[in-house]
N, C-alpha and C positions, 0 to 999 in steps of 0.2 A: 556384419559385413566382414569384419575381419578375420572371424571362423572359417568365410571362404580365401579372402586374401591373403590375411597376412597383417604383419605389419608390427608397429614400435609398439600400440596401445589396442587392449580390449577395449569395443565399444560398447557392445549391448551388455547388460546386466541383467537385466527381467524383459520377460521373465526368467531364460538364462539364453546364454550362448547355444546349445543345441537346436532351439525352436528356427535357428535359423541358418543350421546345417543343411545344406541341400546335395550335396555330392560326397558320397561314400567312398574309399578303395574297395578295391577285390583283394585286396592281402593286408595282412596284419602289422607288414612292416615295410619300410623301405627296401632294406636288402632283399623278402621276399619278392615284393614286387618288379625286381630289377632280374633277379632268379628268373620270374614267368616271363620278362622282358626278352630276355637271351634266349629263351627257348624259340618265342615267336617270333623272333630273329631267325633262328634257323629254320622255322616253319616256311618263311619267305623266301628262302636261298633258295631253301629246298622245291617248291615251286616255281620258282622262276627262273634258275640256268635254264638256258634252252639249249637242247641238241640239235645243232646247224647239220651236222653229217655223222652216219654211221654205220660204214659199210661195212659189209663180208659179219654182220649183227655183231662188232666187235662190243659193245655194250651192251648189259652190262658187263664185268669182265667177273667171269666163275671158273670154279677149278681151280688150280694152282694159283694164289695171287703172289709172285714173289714179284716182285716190280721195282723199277728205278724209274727214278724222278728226276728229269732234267730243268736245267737253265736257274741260272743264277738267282734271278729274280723269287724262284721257289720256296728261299729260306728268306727270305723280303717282300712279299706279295705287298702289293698295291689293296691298302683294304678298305679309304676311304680316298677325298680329295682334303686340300689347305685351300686354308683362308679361313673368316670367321666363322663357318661351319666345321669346319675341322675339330677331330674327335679323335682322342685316341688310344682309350680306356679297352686296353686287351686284356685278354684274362690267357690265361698258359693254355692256349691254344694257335695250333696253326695248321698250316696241309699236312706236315707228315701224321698228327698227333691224330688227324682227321681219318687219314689215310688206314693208321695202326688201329684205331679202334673200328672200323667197320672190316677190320680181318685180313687188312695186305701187311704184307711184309717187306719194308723200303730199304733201299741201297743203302747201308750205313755208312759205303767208304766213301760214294758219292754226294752224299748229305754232307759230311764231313771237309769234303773238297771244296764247296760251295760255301760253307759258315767260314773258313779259313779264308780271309782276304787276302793275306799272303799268297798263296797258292793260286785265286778264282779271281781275282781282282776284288777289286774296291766299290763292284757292283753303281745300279744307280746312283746319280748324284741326289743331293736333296731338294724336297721341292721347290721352286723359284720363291722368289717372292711376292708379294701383291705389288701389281703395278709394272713387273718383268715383263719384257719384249721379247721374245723367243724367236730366233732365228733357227734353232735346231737344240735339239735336247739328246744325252745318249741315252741307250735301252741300260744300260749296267751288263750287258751279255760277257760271257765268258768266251775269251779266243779259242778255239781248237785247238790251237797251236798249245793251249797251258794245260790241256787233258795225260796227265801223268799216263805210263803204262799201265801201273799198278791202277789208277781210276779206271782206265780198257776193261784190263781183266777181272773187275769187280760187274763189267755185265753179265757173263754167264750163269751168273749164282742167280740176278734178278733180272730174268728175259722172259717172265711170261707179258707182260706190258713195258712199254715204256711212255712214260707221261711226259709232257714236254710243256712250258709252264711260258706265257708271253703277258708282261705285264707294260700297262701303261698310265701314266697318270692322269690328274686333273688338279684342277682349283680354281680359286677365286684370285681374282687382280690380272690373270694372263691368258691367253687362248694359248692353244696346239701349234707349233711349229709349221708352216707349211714347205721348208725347207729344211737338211741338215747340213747347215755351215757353220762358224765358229760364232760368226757376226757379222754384223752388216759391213766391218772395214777388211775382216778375215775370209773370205770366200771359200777357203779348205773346208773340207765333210767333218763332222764332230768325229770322235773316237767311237769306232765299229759300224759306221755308216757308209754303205756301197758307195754311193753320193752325196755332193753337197745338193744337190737336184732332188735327192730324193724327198721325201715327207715324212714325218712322226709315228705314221700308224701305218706306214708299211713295214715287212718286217726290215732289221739292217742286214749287215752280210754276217756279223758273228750267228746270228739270232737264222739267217739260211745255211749256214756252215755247219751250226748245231742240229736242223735237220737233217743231214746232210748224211751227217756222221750217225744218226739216232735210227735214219730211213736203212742205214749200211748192216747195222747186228741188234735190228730188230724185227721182229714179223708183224708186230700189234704197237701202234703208234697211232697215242691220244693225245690230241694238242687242248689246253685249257688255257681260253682269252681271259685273262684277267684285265679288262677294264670296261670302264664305264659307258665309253664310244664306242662306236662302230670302227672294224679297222678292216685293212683292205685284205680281204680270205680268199679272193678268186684263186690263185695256187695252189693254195693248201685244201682247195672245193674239190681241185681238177687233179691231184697229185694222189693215184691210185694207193701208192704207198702209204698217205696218210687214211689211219683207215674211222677215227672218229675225232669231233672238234666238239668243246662243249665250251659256251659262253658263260664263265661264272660271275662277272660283272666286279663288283667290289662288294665284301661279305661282311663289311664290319666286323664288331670285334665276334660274333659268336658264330656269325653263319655260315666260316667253314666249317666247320662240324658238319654239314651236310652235303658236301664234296663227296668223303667218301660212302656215305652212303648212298648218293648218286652213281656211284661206279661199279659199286656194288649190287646195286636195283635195288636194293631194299627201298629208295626213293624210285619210281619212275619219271623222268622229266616233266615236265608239262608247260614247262614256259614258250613266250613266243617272243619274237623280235619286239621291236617295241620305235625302231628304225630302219630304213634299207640299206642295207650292203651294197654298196655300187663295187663295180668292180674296179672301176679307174676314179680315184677323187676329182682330179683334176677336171673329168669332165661333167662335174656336175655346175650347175647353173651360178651356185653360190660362189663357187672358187673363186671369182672373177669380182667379188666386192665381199669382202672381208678382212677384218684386222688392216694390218699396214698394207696388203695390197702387193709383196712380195719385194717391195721395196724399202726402204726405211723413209718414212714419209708419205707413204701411197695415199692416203688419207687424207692429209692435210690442206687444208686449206692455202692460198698462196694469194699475196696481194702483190701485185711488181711482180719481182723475184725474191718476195721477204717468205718466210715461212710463217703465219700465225697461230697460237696456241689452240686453234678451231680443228676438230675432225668430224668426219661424218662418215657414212652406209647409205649405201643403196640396195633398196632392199628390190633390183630388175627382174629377179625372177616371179614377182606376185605370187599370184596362188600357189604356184606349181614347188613347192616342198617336199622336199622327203618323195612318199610312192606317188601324191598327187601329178609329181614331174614324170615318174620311170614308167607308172602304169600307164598314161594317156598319150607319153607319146610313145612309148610302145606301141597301145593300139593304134595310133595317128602310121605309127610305120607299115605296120599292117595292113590296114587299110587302104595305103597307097601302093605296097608290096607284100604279096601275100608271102614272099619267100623268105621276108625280111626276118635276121638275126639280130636285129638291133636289141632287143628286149636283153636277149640271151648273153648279148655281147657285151653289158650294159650292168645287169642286175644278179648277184650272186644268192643272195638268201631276200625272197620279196620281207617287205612288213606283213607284220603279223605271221611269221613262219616259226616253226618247231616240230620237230620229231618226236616220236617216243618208242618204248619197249614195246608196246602192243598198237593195236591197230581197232578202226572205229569204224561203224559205218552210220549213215545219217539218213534220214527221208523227213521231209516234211509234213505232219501231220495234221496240220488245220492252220488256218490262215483267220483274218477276222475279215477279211475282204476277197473274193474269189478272183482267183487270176482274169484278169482284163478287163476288170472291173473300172468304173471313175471313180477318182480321189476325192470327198467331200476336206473344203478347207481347214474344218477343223476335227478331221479323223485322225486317226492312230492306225497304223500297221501294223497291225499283231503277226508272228509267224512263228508257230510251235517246230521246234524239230526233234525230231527223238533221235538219240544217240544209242549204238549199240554195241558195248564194248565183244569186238570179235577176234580177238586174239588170246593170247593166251597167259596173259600175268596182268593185273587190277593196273587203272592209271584212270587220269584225268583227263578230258578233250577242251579243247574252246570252240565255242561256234562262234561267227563270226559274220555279221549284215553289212552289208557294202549297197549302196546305191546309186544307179547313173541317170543323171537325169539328162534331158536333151539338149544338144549343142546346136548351137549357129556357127556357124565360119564369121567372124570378125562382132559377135554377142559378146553376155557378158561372158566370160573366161569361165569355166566349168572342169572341174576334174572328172577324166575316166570314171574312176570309183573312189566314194568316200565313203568312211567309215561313219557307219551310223547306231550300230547297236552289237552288243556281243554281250556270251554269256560262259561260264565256264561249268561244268560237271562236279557232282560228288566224287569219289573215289568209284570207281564202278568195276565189280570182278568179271571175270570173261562172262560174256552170255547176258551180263546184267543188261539194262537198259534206263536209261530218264528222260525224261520231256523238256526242255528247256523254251521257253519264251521270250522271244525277243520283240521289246515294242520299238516304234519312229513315230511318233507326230508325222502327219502331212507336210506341212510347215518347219518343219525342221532341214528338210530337202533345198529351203528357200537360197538361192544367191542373193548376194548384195550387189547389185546395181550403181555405182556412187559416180557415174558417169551418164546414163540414162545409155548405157550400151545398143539397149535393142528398139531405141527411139520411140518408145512408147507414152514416154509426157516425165515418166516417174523416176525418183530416185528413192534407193532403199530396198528392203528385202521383198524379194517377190520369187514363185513358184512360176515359172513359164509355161504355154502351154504346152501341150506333147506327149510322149509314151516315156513313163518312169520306170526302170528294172530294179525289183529288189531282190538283191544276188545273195542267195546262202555260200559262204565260201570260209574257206581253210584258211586262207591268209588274203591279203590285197590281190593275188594275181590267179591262184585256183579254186575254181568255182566250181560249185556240189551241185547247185539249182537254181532255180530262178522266178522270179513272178514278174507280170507288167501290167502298169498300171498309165491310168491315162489321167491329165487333167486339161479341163476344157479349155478352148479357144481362148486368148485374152489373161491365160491362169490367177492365181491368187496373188494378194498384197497384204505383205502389214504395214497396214496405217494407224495400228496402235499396238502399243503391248498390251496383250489380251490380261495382264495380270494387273499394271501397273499405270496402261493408260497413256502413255509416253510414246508418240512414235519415234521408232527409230529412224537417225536421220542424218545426211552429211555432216559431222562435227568438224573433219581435218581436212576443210579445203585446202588449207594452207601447206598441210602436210603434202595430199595427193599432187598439188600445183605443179612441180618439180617434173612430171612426166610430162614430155613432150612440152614445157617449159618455152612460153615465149616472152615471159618477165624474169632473164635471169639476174638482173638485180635484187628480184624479191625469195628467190628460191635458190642464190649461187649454181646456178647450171640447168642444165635440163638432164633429163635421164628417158630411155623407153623401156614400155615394161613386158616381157617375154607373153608372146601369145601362142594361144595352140593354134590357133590359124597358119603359123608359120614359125615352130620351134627354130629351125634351123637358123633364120634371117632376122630371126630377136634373140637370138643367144644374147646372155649379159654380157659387157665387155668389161675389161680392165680400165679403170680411170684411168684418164691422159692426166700431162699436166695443166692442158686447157681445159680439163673438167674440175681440176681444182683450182684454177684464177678467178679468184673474185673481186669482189668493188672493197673498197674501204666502206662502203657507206652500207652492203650486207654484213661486215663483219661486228659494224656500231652496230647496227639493229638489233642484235642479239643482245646485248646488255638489256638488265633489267632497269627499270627506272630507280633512283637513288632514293625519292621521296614518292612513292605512288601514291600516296591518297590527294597528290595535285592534279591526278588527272582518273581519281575515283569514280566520277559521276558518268553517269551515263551506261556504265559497266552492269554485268548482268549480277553480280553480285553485291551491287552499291544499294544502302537503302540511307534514305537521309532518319531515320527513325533509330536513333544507339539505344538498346537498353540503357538500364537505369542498375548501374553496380554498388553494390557498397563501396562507400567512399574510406572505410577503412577496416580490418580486419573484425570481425563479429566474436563478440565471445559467444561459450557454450550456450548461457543464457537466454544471447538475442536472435541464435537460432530458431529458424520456425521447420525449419527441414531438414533433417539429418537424411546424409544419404541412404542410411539404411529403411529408411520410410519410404523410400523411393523402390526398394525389389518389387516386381512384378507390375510395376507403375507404366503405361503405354509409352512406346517411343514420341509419338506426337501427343500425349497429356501435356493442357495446358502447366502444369504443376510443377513440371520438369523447369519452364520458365523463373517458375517463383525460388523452384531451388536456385538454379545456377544465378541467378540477380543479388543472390548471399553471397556471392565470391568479389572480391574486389579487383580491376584491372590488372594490379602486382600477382593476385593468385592466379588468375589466367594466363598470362602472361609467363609466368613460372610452370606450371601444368603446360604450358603448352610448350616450351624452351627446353625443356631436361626430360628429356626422354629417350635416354642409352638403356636398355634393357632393362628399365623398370619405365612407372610410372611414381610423380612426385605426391606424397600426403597431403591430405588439406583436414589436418588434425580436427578444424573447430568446426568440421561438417561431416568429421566421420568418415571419413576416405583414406583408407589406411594406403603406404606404398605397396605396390606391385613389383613383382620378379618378373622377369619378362624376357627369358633366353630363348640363343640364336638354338638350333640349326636346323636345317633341313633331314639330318642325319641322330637327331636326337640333342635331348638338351644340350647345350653347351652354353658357354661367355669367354669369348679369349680375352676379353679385355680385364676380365678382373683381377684388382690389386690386393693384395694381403690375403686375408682368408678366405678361400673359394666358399660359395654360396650354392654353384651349380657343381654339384660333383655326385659318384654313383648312379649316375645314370647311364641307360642301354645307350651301343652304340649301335645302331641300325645298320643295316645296308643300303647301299644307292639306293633313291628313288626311282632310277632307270631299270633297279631287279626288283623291287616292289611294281610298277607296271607291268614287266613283263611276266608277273603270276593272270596278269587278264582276269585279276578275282577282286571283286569290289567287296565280297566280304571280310576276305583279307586285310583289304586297307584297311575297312572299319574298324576291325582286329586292333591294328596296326595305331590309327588312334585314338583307340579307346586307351588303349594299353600307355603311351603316350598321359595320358587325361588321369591315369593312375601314379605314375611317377608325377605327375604336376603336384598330386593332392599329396605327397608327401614333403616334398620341396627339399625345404634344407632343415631335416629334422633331427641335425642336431644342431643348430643354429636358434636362431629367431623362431625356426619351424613356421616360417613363410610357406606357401607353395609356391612352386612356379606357375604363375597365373595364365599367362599368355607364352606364344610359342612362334617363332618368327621362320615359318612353314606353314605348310608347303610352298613348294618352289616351282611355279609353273610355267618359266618362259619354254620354249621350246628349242629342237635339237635341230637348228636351222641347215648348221654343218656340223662335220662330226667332230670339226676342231675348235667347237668352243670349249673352253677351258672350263666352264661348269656344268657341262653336259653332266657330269656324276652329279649333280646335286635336283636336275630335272627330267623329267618323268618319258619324252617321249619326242619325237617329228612331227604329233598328230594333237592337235588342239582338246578333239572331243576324246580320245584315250587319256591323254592328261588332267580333263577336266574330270570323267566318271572317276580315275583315283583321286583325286585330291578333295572332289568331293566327299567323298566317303570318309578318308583320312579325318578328313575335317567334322563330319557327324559324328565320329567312333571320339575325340576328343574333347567337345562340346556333351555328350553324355557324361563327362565326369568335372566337368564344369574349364577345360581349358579353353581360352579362345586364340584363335590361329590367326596370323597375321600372313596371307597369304601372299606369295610376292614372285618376282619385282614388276609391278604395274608401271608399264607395259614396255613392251619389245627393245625387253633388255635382253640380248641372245649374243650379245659379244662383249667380253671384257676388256680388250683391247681399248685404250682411249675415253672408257666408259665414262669418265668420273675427269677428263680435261678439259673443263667450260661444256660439260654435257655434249655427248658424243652425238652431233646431228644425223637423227633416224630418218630416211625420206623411201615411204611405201605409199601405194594406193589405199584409201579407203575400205574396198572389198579385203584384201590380204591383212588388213588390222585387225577386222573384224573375225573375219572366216577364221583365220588361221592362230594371231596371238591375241585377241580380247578374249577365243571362243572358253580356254581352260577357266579364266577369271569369272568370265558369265557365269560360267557351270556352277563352281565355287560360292558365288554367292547366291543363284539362284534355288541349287540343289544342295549346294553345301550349308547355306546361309551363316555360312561366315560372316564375323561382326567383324573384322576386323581386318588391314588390307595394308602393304606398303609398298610405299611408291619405287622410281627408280632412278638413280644418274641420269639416262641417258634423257636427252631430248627427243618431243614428235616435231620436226622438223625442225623449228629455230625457239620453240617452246620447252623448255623444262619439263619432264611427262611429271612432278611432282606440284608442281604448280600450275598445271591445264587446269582449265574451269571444265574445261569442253569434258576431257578425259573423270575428271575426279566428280566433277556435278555434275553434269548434261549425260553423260552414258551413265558412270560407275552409279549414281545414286538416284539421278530421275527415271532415265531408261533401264534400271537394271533392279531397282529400289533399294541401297543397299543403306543398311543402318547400323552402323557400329564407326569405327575409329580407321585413319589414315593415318600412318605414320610415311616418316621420311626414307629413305638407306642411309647408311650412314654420312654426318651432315657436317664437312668440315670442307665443304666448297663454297668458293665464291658467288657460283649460278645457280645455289639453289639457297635464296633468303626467306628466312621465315614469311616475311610480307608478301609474299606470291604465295608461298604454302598458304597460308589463311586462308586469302583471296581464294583461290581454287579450289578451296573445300578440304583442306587437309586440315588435320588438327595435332600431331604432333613432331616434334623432331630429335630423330633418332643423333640425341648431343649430349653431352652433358652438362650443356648452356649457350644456346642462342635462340634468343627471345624475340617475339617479332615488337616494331617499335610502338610504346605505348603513349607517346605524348601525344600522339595528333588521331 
């Protein structure tokens, strides 16, 4: 066992340690493998900027490249985010280095201008801290006012392009500014900011001034988004002057290297959005409950006129996230006006958009069910469409299945169009052509009901009856073709998991209660939640301060019980029947089961019993207490320690003292530019290649591997200012879940297991981790939209391994639900490996609820749950 782990001692001897080798590398060494690492790092960049605009075919740029490269930020890109996934192992590489080797030739005097902080300023500040409140953040932009003559007259020489560089941050412990002021007592705009009114991810005035000046003595003007969010492009969409805009996301340390060969065309684009670009933030549904709520305290909870250490979210908009909200009520506009520009006026690049160098055309070529046919319940949708590249340089397409199923006026809540299958192309040269396949289950189409919406008796997933579309389309909003399909009268029901036996079923009454809330003692308020029957008249509001007065006797309810096994019984996890543990530590001797007799031994073999009944309460008890990025040894059963690093972005440990263990390893880019390649082989790629640096660990150490991997990261990009959108995949449940699935297969091939996180609807770091930040949604919007990536993961990915989160589902710990970690995660979903905590130095999340609820470790490096009783 320790051939695959790791650890202080050899265990097997005979017949030798290779007989129980099971995962190989694909390279000979560490540093090679970290070599092939970098490279599939830029394989990823390189697929996945996507080109937003590219008029007058100024990309890619040929002939003459002599170019200048503007904005500060340029010799400082933005290449990961902070916090414990933070990473930031660069090798001597950056844009210009990127730039120069794919054959341009960069503005020396203006490079020079920009490294020189005397001259260009002091650029960005450094990232906040974990736990920071952000009232307004600066861009780091350079004044016009400090552009020397001599920098002027250095454009003539490089005026075939001009590149314009807008970077913005991310991390862990803070969200995005929804204002730029100084602070909540200082109301002035931070330094370079039009307004203190304005937001984070528009651009500022240095950052419009610098177009300004770039749109004045140049003819060809490329802007390049460096960050991980979405930021608001309506201007620079509409501003004829700008003549292309390409999203390169955050590249990690190696995957600008494929910048300039994107500019170049030697890459042709192929990425797609992976979020929607609204044009105005402010009027999206979320603005209106997140973070502090634009106030400082918007959140908070308030008893009298005290303030209490309690916050919460509402999560009013339900379903409607990300294109589910722009696309449906779009159509809803329409519908009621056919003239209607709300869409246009509304949405600047839909989800799932991208450009490229050449051009595609599509037909459907066979179906497995014929247009207007009925749906049987336990069919599959098949629909081939062939691609034909008709333009005139090789590139990549994605196709892409949208489905709408039928709506009621005041039913259950239905998006327009949801994503349900996509596929992406070979490299294919002009003229070439392929076939791609994309399948749906019937039953995948199904809503969840957790209300009995359509007053039918039932609660839970069901397919209504009516006429289903399935849309072949380019992105969320233009559509290629179409089929319809029908299902009968009364529609379908799952009244079991067809796999697992479990029906799915109201777990979070207590969560959903809070809408339309006539107990608000038991729910602190009431909330309503945004319907397409009537966008306009359920817009979400801003919390009053009478939607944060509560009782004293809501705020006690949230305490955990001091001693809980006095009120054990009765509970769905109480059994009066305790094993039978050793009563003191076993030698080697009086072992009858070493763990390593247990590989390939069934998850539910009785035998498993017989091992674990050798550990004594102190060993579980410790095994279960100390688990900061390892797992603890249990020497006299052959269980050697685990290495067990954070990030999302590739190995890492910020926390480690003395000599690093995690080091040498790649450092990836966003998972938000890993999504938007729309290539699941990719991710597998992606970690497998991950599962190869596991197997070499710290080889020149202990020569441990890194066993487990605490990724992927799969909450969702609810708004564009949460603060770890760079570390999560996407707005879209089922796009986040087919990556992270895969991720997680390509890993698992070389023996690492993934601890995929944060379970569940953890999407704001604001408040996250102060007595668990109270999350209140509907039932449908938990499942549909933040369980769906997790289901995926364990269903498709079958990840063994899972961690929980800070925040609360309503007035519950989400690391200590029975309902969340048993009843869905492991009866309803079947899932069989390990729970760990987030990191666990709070008050409201005690080992003794983790237990209870089905978790089994915590992310500490000592807190034990209580053994005497």
């Amino acid at each position: 066992m320790n051939t695959l782990f790791g650890g202080e001692r050899r265990i097997i001897t005979s017949p030798s340690g290779e007989s129980y080798m099971y995962y190989e590398s694909d390279y000979f060494s560490k540093a090679l493998t970290l070599q092939e690492a970098n490279k599939l790092n830029e394989q990823i960049v390189g697929e996945g900027v996507v080109l937003l605009k590219n008029d007058n075919n100024a990309l890619p740029i040929t002939g003459s490249r002599d170019i200048s490269v503007f904005g500060k930020n340029s010799v400082n890109l933005v290449y990961g985010g902070s916090g414990s996934g933070e990473k930031s192992d660069m090798l001597d590489t950056d844009l210009y280095s990127s730039l120069e080797d794919a054959g341009f030739t960069t503005n020396p005097i203006l490079k020079a201008f920009y490294k020189d902080n005397s001259k260009s300023g002091n650029g960005r500040p450094a990232n906040p801290s974990i736990g920071a409140q952000l009232t307004g953040f600066p861009t780091g932009e350079t004044p016009i006012s400090s552009y020397t003559q001599d920098v002027k007259n250095s454009y003539n020489q490089y005026d075939d392009a001009a590149i314009v560089v807008f970077s913005r941050i991310g991390g862990e412990g803070y969200d995005l500014p929804r204002t730029m002021q100084v602070s909540f007592t200082d109301p002035s705009a931070v330094e370079g900011a039009s307004s203190a009114q304005d937001h984070y991810l528009q651009l500022d005035a240095n950052e419009k001034a610098l177009l300004e000046e770039v749109k004045a003595n140049f003819s060809k003007v490329i802007v390049l988004i460096n960050s991980a969010t979405t930021m608001e492009l309506g201007d620079l969409q509409d501003d004829d002057e700008i003549d292309s805009i390409l999203w390169i996301a955050t590249t990690g340390g190696t995957g600008i290297n494929a910048i300039g060969d994107v500019l170049s065309g030697k890459i042709n684009p192929s990425g797609r959005t992976v979020a929607t670009y609204a044009r105005n933030f402010r009027n999206d549904p979320t603005w209106h409950n997140f973070a502090y709520n634009g106030v400082k305290n918007g959140n908070r909870y308030v008893v009298g006129e005290i303030n209490r250490p309690f916050y919460f979210v509402d999560y009013e908009e339900g379903i409607y996230v990300g294109y589910r909200y722009y696309e449906t009520r779009g159509f809803e506009e329409i519908k009621a006006n056919p003239a209607s520009t709300w869409y246009e006026d509304n949405v600047v690049y839909p989800f799932g958009f991208g450009l490229s160098y050449t051009s595609f055309k599509w037909e459907i070529s066979s179906t497995s069910y014929p247009d207007e046919s009925v749906l049987a319940k336990n069919g599959v949708i098949e629909v081939t469409v062939k691609v034909k590249n008709t333009g005139t340089v090789k590139g990549k397409e994605v196709v892409q299945l949208y489905y709408t199923a039928p709506y009621t006026n005041g039913g259950i809540e239905k998006a327009h169009v949801v994503l349900g299958a996509f596929a992406k192309t070979n490299v294919l040269n002009p003229n070439q052509s392929q076939e791609l396949k994309l399948s749906l289950k019937v039953m995948d189409m199904a809503s969840y009901d957790y209300n009995d919406a359509n007053n039918n008796g039932f609660k839970g997933y069901e397919l209504e009856g009516g006429n289903y579309e399935i849309k072949i389309m380019r992105n969320a909003h233009e559509l290629v073709d179409s089929l319809t399909y029908s299902v009968p009268a009364g529609g379908f029901k799952v009244d079991s998991d067809t796999e697992y036996g479990v029906q799915p079923e109201n777990r979070f009454d207590d969560v959903s209660s809070k809408i339309n809330s006539v107990n608000v003692e038991q729910t602190g308020g009431t909330m309503t939640l945004m319907s397409r029957a009537n966008f306009a008249g359920t817009m979400p509001s801003t919390p009053t301060l009478a939607d944060r007065t509560v009782s004293s006797g809501f705020i006690d309810s949230l305490a955990y019980p001091q001693q809980p096994w006095t009120v054990d019984q009765g509970k769905p996890y109480y059994t009066a029947n305790a094993p039978i543990q050793a009563s003191s530590e076993l030698s080697e001797n009086e072992v009858n089961l070493m763990l390593y007799d247990m590989i390939g031994v069934a998850y539910d073999d009785p035998s498993w019993d017989t091992f674990l009944n050798q550990l004594t309460v102190g060993q579980m008890a410790t095994l279960i207490g100390s688990g900061n990025f390892h797992t603890e040894p249990l020497v006299n059963l052959g269980k050697p320690r685990t290495t067990d690093p954070d990030g999302p972005v590739g190995f890492t440990n910020f926390m480690e003292i003395g000599e690093a263990t995690v080091y040498d390893t790649c450092f990836y880019a966003s998972p938000s530019i890993v999504a938007a390649t729309w290539n699941v082989e990719l991710a597998f790629e992606q970690g497998k290649m991950v599962g190869n640096e596991g197997i070499w660990g710290n080889d020149r150490g202990d020569q441990a591997p890194y066993s487990g991997w605490y990724a992927p990261a799969v909450n969702i990009h609810r708004t564009p200012f949460s603060g770890r959108n760079w570390e999560y995949y996407s707005e879209d449940g089922f796009l986040s879940g087919k990556m992270a699935a895969n991720v997680i297969l390509g890993a698992k091939e070389k023996g690492v297991y993934t601890f995929i996180k944060h379970f569940a609807v953890n999407d704001q770091e604001t408040n996250r981790d102060s007595n668990g930040l109270l999350t209140w949604l509907d039932e449908q919007t938990m499942r549909e939209i933040y369980l769906k990536p997790f289901e995926m993961a364990v269903k498709e990915g079958k990840t063994t391994a899972i961690m929980s989160s800070f925040n609360r589902l309503g007035k519950v710990w989400a690391g200590g639900s029975y309902e969340l970690l048993t009843e869905v995660l492991r009866n309803e979903w079947g899932f069989k490996g390990t729970v760990i905590t987030d990191y666990n130095v709070y008050a409201h999340m005690p080992a003794d609820q983790m237990i209870r609820a089905g978790g089994d470790l915590n992310l500490i490096q000592d807190k034990r749950p209580t053994t005497s009783n």
